[in-house]
N, C-alpha and C positions, 0 to 999 in steps of 0.2 A: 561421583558422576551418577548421574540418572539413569536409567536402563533404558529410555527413552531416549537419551542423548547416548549412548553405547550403539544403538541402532544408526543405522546408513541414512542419511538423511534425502529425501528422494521428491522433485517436482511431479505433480499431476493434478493433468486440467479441474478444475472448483467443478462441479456439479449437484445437480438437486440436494442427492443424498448426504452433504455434506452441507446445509444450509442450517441446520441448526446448529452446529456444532461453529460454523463460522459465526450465526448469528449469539452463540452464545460470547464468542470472545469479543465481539462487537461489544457487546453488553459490558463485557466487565474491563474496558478498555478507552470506552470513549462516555463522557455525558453526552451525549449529540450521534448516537453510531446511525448506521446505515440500515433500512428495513427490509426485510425479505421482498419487497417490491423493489428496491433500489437494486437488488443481487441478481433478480428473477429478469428485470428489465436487460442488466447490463450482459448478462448472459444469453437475452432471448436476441440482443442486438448485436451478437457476434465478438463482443469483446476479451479480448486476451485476460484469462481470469487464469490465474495459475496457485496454487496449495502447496505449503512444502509441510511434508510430514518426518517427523520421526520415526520408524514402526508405524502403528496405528493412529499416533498425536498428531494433532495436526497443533502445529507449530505457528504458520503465519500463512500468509496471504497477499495477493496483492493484484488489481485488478486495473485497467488499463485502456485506453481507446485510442487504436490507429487513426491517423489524418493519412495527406496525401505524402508529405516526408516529414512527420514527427508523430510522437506518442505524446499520451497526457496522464501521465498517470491520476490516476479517481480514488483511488483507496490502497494504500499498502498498512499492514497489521501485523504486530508481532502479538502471538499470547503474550499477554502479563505475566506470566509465571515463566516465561524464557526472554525475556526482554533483557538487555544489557548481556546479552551472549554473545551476538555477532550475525544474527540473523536477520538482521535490518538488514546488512549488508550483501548477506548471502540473497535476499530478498533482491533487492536494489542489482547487485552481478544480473543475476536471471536475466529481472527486467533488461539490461542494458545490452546483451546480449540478443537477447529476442528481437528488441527493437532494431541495431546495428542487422540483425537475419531483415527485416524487413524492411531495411533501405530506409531507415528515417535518415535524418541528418541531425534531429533535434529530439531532447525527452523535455516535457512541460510536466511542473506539480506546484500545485496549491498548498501551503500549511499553514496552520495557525500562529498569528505573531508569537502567541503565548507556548509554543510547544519548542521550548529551548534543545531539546533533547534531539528531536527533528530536524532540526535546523542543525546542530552540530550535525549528526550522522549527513546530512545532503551536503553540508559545504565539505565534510570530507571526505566526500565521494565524489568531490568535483563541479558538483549544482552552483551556478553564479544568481544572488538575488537580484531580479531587474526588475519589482516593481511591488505593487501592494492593489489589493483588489479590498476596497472599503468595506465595513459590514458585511464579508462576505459572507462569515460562517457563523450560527446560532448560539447564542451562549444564554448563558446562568438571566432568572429573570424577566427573560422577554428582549434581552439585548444582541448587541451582534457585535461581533468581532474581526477586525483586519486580516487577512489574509496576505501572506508573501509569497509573490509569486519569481519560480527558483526555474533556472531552465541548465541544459543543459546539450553541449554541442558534442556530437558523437562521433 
C-alpha cells in the first residue's frame, strides 16, 4: 500500500490553490478535460466543488450544481494513478450525501457513451439511464459524441 493511501482520506472544499494540481489531473485523464475558466467560473458561481485528498494528494474531485430539488453533477475525477480503488464511489457517497443535506429529490449526470467504466460505476451506484443527449461531448477529429443521460432518485 502507498503511504498516501496509509493516510486518512479527508473532503475539502476545491479552491484556487489547488487549480493546478486539479488542472493537472484533468490533463492526464481526459482528451477533452475542463479549463481553469471552466473551474474558476464554476466556483465563482457558488457550486458544490468538493477535493478528496490522501495526506497532501489530492486523489479526485468532483464538482456539481444545485437546482430547486436536484443536483447535476459537471465533473467528477478520480487521478489515474488511483482509479480502480474505490474512490469513484467514495466520490459519488459524498456527492449523494450532500445533495440528500440539501433537499434535492434527484442527482442528474451526463457521460460519455464510450466511457464503459462510468457507466458501470453509476449503474452500481443506483443511476438509471433515461436518455441520450446527441453530439454532446467533443471528441477525436472535429467530431462529437452522444452523451447518456443517468439520473438518480434520492
Amino acid at each position: 500500500m502507498s503511504a498516501v493511501l496509509q493516510q486518512e482520506a479527508r473532503f475539502e472544499p476545491l479552491s484556487g490553490p489547488w487549480l493546478d494540481a486539479v488542472l493537472a489531473i484533468e490533463g492526464r485523464a481526459y482528451a477533452h478535460p475542463w479549463s481553469r475558466g471552466n473551474f474558476i467560473d464554476s466556483l465563482n458561481a457558488g457550486y458544490e466543488a468538493q477535493m478528496l485528498l490522501g495526506g497532501n494528494t489530492l486523489l479526485g474531485y468532483y464538482v456539481a450544481m444545485k437546482g430547486v430539488d436536484e443536483v447535476h453533477l459537471l465533473n467528477i475525477t478520480v487521478a489515474p494513478e488511483y482509479q480502480r480503488q474505490g474512490w469513484g464511489m467514495v466520490l459519488l457517497d459524498a456527492l449523494t450525501l450532500w445533495s440528500r443535506g440539501q433537499g434535492a429529490e434527484w442527482l442528474w449526470l451526463e457521460v460519455r457513451v464510450s466511457n464503459t467504466r462510468a457507466l458501470a460505476i453509476y449503474d452500481a451506484h443506483g443511476y438509471r439511464r433515461v436518455g441520450e443527449r446527441k453530439a454532446y461531448y467533443p471528441a477525436a477529429d472535429g467530431q462529437r459524441e452522444d452523451a447518456v443521460v443517468m439520473s438518480l432518485r434520492l
